[in-house]
TORKOL-4160 file (C-alpha; in steps of 0.2 Angstrom, whole numbers, padded with zeros to 4 digits, m for minus):
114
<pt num="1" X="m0068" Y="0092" Z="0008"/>
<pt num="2" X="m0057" Y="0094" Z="0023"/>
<pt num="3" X="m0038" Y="0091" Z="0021"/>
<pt num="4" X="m0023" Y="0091" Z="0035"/>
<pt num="5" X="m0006" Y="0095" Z="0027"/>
<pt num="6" X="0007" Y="0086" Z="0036"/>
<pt num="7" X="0023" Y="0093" Z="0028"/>
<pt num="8" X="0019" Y="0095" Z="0010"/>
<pt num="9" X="0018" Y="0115" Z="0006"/>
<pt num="10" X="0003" Y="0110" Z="m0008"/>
<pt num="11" X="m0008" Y="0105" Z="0006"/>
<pt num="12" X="m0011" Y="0090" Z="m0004"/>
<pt num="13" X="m0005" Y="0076" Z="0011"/>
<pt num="14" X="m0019" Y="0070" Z="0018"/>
<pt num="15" X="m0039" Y="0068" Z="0012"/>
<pt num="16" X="m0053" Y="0062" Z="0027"/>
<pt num="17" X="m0062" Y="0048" Z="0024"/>
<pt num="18" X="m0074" Y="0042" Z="0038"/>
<pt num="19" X="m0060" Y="0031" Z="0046"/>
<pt num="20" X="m0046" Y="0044" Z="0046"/>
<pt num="21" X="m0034" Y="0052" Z="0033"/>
<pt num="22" X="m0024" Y="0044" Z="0021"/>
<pt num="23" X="m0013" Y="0051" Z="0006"/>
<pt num="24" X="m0023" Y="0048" Z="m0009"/>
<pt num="25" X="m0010" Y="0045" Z="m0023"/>
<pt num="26" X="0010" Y="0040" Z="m0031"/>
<pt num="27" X="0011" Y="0061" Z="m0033"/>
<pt num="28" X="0006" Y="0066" Z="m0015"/>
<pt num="29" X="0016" Y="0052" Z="m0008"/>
<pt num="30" X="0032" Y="0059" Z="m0018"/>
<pt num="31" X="0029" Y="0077" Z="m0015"/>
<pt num="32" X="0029" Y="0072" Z="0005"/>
<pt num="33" X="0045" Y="0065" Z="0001"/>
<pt num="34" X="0052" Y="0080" Z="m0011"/>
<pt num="35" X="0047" Y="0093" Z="0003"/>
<pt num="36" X="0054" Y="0085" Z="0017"/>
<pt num="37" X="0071" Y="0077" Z="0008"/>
<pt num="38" X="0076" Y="0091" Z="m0005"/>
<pt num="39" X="0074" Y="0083" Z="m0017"/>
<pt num="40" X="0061" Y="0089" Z="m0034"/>
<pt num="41" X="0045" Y="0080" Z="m0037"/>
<pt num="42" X="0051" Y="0070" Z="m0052"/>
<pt num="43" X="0066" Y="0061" Z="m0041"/>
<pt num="44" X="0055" Y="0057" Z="m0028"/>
<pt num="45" X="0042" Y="0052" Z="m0039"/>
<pt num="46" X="0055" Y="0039" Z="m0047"/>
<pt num="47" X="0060" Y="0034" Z="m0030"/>
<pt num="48" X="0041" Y="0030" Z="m0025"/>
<pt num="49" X="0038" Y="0021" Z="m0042"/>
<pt num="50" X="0056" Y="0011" Z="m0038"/>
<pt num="51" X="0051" Y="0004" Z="m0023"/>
<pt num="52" X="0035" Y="m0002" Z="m0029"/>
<pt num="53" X="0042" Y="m0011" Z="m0042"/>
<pt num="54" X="0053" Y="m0018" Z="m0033"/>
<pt num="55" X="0040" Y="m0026" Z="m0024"/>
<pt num="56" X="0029" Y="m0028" Z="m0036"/>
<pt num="57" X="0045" Y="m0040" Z="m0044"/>
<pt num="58" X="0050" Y="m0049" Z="m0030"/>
<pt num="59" X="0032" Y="m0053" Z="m0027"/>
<pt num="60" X="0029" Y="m0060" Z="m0044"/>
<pt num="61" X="0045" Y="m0070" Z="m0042"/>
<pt num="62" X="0037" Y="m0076" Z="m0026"/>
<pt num="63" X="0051" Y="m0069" Z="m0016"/>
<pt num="64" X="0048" Y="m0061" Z="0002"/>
<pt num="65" X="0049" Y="m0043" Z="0004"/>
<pt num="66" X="0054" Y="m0036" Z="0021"/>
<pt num="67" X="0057" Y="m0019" Z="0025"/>
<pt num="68" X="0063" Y="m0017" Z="0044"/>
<pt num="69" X="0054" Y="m0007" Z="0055"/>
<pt num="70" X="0040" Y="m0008" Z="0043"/>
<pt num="71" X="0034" Y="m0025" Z="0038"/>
<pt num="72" X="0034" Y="m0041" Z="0027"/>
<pt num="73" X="0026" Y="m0043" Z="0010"/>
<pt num="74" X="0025" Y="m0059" Z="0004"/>
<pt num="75" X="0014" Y="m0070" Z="m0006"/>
<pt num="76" X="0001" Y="m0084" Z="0000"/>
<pt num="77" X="m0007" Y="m0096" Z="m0011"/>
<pt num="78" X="m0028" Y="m0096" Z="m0011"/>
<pt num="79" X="m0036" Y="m0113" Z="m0016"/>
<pt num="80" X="m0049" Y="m0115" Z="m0026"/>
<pt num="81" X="m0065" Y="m0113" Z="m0018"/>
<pt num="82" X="m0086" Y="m0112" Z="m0022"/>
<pt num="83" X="m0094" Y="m0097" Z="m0017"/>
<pt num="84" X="m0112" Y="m0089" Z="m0020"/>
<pt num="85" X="m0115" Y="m0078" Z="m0033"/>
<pt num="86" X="m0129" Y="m0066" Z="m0026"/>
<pt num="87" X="m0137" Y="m0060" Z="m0041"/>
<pt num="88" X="m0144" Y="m0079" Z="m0044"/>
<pt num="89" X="m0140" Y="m0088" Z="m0028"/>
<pt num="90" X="m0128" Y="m0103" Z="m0040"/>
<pt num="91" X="m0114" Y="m0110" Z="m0034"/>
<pt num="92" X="m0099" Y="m0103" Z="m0044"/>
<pt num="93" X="m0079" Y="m0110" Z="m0042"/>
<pt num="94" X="m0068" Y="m0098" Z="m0038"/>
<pt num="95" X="m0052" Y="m0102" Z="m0048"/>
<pt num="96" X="m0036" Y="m0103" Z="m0035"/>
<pt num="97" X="m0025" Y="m0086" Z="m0035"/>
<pt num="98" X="m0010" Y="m0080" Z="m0028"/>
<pt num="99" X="m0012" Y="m0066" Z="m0015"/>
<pt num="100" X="0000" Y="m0051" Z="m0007"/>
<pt num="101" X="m0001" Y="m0051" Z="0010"/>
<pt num="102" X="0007" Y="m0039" Z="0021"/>
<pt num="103" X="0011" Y="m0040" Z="0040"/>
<pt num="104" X="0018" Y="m0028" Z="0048"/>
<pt num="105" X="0033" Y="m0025" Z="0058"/>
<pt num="106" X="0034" Y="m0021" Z="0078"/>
<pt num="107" X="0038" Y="m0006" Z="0075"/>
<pt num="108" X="0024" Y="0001" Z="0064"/>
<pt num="109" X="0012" Y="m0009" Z="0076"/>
<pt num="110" X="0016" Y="0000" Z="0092"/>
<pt num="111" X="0018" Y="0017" Z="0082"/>
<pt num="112" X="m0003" Y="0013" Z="0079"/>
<pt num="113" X="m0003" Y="0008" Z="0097"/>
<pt num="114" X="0004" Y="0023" Z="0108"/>
């Protein structure tokens, strides 16, 4: 398989997939950071895992998330609802759920958009 460094001296940045590249897990997202911010691959790695949970606990809370220049994570409620179950065609109930939803900032939008 193909990949495009961008930045990170393993060459472990980016992976193709039929839609574009994207940076496959915590550890290539922290070595990105390590190489471009001096910083070793166990700090950055505790960085990347911070911010998540950070999100991860405001979102749990039910608190809002925004990061400028990036976007808003926040949490929306799903009601209950009937769906199909497509191995036997019976109609199941869906049990309501909380979901993350993120929407992002202008910014990131016309950074996509040039």
């Amino acid at each position: 398989m193909n990949r495009v460094t961008a930045g990170c001296p393993d060459g472990k940045d980016l992976v193709p997939t039929e839609k574009g590249f994207h940076m496959t897990t915590t550890n290539e997202i922290a070595d990105k950071i390590a190489a471009e911010h001096s910083l070793t691959k166990v700090q950055s790695k505790a960085v990347v895992e911070a911010v998540f949970s950070a999100i991860t606990a405001a979102a749990t809370s039910g608190a809002e998330t925004s990061i400028p220049g990036f976007g808003k994570f926040k949490i929306k409620d799903a009601p209950e609802r009937e769906a199909r179950n497509p191995a036997t065609g019976a109609m199941i109930k869906v049990a309501a759920q909380k979901k993350v939803a993120f929407t992002p900032a202008k910014a990131l939008k016309d950074a996509l958009n040039k």
